[in-house]
PASEBA-1860 file (N, C-alpha, C; in nm, 3 decimals):
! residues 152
1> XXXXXXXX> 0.595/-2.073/-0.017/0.660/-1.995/0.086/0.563/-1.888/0.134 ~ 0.550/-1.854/0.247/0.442/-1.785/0.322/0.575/-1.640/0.333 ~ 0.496/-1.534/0.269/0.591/-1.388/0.283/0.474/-1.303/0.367 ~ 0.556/-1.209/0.494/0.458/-1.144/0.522/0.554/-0.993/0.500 ~ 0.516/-0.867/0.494/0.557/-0.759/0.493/0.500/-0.660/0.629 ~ 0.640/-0.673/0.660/0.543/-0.595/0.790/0.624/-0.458/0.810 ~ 0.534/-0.370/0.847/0.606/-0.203/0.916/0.591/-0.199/1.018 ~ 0.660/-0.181/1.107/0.736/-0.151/1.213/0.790/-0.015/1.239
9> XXXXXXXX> 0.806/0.044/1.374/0.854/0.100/1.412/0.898/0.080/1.607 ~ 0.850/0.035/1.665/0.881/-0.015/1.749/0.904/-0.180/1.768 ~ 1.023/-0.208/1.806/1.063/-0.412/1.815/0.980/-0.429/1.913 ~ 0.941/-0.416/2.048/0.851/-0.479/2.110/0.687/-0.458/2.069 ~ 0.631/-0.367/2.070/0.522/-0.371/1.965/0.480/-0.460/1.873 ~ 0.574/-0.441/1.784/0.595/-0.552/1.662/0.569/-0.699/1.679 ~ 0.723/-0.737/1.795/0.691/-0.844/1.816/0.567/-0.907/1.889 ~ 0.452/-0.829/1.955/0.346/-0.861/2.002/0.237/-0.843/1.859
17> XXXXXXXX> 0.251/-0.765/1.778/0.179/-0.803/1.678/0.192/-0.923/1.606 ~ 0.319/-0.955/1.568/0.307/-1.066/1.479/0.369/-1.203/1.547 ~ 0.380/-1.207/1.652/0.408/-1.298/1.719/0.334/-1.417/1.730 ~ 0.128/-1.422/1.686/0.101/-1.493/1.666/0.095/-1.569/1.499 ~ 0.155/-1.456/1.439/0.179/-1.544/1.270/0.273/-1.603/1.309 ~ 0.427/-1.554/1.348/0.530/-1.618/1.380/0.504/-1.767/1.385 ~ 0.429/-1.784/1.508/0.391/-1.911/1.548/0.331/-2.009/1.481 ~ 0.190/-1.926/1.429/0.166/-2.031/1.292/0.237/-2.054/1.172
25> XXXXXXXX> 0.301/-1.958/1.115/0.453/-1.976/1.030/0.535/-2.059/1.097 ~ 0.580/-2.119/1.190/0.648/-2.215/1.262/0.607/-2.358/1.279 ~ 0.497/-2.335/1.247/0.435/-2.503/1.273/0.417/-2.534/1.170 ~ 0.400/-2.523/1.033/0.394/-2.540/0.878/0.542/-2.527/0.882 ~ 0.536/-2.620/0.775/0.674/-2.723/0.728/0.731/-2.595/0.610 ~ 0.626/-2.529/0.567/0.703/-2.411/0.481/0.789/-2.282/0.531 ~ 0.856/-2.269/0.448/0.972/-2.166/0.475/0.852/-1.982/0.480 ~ 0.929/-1.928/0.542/0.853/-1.834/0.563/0.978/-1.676/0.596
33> XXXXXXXX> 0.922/-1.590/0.463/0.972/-1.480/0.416/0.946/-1.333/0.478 ~ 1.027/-1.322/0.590/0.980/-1.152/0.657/1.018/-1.049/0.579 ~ 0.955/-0.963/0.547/1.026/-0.827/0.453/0.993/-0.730/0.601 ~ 1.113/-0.685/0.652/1.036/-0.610/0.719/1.088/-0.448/0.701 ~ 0.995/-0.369/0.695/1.013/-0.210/0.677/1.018/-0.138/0.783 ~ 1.116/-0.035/0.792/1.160/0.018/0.932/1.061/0.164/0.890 ~ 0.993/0.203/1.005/0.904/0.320/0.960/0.998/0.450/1.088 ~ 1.089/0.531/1.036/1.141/0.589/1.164/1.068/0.706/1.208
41> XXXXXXXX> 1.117/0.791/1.347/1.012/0.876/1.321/1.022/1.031/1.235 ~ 0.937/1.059/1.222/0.954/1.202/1.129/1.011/1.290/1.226 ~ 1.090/1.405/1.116/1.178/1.492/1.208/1.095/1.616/1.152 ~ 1.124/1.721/1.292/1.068/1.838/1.221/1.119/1.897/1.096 ~ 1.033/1.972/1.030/1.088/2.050/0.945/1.173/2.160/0.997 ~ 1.231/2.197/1.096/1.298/2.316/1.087/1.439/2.269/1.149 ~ 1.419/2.110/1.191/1.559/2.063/1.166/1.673/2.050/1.099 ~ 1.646/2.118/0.973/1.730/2.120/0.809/1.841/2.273/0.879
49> XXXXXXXX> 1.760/2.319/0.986/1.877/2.445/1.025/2.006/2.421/1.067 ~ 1.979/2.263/1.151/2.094/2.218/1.227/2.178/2.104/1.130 ~ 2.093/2.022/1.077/2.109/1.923/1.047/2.130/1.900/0.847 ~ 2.223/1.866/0.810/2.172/1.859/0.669/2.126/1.725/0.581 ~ 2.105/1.677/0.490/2.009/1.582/0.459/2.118/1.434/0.436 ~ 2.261/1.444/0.394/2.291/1.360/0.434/2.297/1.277/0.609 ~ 2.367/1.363/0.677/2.367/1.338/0.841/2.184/1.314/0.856 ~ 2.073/1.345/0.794/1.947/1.293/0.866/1.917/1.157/0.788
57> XXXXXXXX> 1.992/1.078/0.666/1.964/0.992/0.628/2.065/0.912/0.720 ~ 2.167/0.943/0.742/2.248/0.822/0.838/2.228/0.798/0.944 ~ 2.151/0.920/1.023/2.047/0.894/1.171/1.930/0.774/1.107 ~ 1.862/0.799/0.998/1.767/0.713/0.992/1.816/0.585/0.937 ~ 1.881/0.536/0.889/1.954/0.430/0.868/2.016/0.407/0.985 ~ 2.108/0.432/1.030/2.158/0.338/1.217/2.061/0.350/1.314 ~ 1.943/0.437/1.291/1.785/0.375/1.332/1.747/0.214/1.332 ~ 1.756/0.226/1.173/1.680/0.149/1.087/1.750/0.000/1.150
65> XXXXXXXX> 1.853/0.030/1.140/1.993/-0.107/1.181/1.947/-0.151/1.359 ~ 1.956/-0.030/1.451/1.893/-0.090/1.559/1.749/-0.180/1.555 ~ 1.652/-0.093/1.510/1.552/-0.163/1.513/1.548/-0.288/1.477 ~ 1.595/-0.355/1.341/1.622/-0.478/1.252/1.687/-0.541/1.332 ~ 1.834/-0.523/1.442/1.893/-0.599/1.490/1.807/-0.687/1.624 ~ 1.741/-0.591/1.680/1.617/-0.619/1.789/1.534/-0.740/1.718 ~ 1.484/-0.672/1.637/1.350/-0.793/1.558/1.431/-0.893/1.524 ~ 1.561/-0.909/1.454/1.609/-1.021/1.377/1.577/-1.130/1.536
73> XXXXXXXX> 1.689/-1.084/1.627/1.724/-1.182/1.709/1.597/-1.241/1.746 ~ 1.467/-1.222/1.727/1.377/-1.237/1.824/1.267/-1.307/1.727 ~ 1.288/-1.277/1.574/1.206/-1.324/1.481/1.332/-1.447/1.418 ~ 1.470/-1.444/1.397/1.506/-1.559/1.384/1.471/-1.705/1.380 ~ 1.469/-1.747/1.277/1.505/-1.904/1.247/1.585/-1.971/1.123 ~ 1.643/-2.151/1.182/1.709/-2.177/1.085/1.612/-2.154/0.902 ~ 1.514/-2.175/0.893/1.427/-2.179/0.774/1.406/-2.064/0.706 ~ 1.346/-1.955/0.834/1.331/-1.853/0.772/1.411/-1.772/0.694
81> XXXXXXXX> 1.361/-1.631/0.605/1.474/-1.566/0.543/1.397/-1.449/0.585 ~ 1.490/-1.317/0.603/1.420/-1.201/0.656/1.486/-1.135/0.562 ~ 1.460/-0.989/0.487/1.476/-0.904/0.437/1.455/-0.800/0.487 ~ 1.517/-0.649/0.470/1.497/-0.566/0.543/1.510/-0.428/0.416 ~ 1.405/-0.328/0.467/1.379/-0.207/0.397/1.352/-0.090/0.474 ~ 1.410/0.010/0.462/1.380/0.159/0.497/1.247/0.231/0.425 ~ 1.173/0.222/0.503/1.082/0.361/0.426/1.095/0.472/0.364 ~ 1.097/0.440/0.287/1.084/0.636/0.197/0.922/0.629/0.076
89> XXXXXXXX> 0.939/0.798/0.123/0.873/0.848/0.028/0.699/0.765/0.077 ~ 0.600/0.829/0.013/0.464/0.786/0.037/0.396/0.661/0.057 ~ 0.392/0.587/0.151/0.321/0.453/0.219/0.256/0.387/0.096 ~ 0.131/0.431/0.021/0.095/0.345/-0.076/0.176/0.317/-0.144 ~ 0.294/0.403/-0.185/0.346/0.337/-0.321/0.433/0.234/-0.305 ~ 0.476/0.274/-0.201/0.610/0.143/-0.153/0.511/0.045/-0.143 ~ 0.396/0.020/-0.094/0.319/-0.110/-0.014/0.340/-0.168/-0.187 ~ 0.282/-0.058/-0.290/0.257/-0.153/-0.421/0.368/-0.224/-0.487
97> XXXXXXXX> 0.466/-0.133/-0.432/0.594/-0.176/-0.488/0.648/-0.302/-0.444 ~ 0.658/-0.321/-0.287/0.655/-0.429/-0.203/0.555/-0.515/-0.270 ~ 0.424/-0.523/-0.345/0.350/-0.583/-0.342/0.369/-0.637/-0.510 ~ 0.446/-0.563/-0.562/0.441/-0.612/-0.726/0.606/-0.701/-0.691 ~ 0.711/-0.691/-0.616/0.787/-0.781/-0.540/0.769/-0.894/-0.546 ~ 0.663/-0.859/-0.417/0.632/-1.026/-0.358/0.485/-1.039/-0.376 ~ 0.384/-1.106/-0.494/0.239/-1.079/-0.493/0.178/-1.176/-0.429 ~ 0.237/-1.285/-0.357/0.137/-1.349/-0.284/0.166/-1.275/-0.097
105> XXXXXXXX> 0.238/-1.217/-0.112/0.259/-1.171/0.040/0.114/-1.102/0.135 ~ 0.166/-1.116/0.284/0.052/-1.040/0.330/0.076/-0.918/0.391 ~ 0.011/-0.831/0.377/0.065/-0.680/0.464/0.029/-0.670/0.604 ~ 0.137/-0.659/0.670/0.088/-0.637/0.859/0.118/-0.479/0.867 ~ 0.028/-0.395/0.956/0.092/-0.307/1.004/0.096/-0.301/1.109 ~ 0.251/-0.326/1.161/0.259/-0.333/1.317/0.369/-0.189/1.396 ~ 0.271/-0.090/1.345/0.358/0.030/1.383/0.272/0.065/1.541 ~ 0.304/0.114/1.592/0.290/0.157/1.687/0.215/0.256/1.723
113> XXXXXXXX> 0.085/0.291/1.716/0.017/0.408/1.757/0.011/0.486/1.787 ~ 0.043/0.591/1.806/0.080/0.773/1.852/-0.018/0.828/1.874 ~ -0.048/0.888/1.991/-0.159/0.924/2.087/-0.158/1.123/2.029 ~ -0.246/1.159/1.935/-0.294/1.248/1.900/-0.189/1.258/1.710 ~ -0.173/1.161/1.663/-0.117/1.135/1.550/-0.162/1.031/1.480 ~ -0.237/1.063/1.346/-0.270/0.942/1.304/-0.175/0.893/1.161 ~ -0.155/0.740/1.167/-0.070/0.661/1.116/-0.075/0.734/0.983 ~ -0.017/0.734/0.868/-0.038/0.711/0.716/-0.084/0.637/0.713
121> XXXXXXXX> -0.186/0.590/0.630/-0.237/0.466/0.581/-0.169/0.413/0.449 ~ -0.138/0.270/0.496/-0.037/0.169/0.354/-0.061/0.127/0.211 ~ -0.156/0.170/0.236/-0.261/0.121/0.069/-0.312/0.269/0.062 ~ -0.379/0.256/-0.073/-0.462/0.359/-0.109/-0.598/0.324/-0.122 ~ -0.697/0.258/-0.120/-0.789/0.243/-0.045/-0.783/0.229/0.086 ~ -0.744/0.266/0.169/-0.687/0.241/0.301/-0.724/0.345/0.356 ~ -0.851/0.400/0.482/-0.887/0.503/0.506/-0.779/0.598/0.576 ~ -0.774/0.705/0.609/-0.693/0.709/0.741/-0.823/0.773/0.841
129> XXXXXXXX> -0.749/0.712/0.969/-0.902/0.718/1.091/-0.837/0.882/1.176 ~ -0.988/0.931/1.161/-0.937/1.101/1.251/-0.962/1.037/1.400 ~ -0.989/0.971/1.420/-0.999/0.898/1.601/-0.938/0.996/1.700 ~ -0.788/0.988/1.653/-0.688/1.040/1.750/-0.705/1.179/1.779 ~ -0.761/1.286/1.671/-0.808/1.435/1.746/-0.948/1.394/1.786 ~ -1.048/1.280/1.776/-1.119/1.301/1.895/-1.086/1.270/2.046 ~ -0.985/1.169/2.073/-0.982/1.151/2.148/-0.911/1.227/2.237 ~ -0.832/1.320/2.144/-0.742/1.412/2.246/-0.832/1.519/2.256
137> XXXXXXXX> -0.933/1.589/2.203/-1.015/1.658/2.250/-1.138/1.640/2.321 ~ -1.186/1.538/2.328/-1.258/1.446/2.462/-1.152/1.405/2.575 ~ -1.023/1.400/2.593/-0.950/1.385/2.673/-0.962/1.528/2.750 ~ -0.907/1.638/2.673/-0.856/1.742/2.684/-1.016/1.807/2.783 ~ -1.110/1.803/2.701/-1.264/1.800/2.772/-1.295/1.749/2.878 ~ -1.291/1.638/2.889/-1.286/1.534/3.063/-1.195/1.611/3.146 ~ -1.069/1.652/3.111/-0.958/1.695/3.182/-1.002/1.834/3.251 ~ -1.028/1.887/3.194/-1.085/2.055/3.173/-1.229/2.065/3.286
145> XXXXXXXX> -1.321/1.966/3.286/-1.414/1.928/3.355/-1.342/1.892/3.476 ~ -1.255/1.805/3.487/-1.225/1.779/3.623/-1.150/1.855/3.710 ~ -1.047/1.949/3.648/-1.040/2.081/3.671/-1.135/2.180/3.754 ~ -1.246/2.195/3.672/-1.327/2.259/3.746/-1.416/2.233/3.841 ~ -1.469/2.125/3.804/-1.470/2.052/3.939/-1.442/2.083/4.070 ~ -1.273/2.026/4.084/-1.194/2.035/4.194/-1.219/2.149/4.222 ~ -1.210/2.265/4.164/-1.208/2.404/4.184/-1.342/2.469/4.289 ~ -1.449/2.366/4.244/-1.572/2.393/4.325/-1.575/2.360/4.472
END
């Protein structure tokens, strides 16, 4: 059985990431195992003023339920079996945990990229990339230049 584990946070995203395993998981005669992990997004910290920690786990759970209902319909088949998990707590450990689970599985990360935010990384050898404050400060730089520019 071919298991893949994938994180998610956006269903269309997603489904353009793994849409080409999908496919090769579809043409092999073997059954094929989605675990998929809902990654929601982080809330501020000073939301605990309004909000208290039960009511922010049931926002992230009927999150969690939209997202899964999106992907199911769209990752569906008679063969397949999908499983579904909420994120908590620190990315490596769940991946190991997920990974002492299911040990022949493969890890996708099909989260969605955030433009001046960089991902957690899922493993612990797993770098995390500072990319995203260069690029927003080479953005912010180009921007600032063209600014003055115009101004001339």
């Amino acid at each position: 059985m071919n298991t893949f584990i994938v994180f998610l946070d956006d269903a269309e995203f997603s489904m353009r990431q793994i849409g080409p395993m999908r496919a090769g998981a579809g043409a092999s005669s073997q059954q094929t195992q989605w675990v998929l992990v809902a990654c929601p997004p982080r809330m501020t910290r000073h939301i605990s003023k309004w909000v208290n920690h039960t009511a922010r786990q049931k926002w992230r759970n009927k999150w969690a339920d939209g997202l899964f209902n999106e992907v199911k319909d769209l990752l569906q088949s008679p063969q397949d079996l999908i499983v579904t998990e909420l994120a908590n707590g620190p990315m490596p450990e769940q991946t190991q945990g997920l990974l002492a689970r299911y040990p022949a599985a493969r890890v996708v990360d099909a989260r969605r990229p955030k433009f001046g935010n960089d991902l957690d990384p899922l493993a612990s050898d797993q770098r995390a990339t500072g990319s995203s404050k260069l690029q927003a400060s080479g953005f912010l730089t180009c921007l600032g230049l063209a600014m003055w520019l115009s101004a001339e």
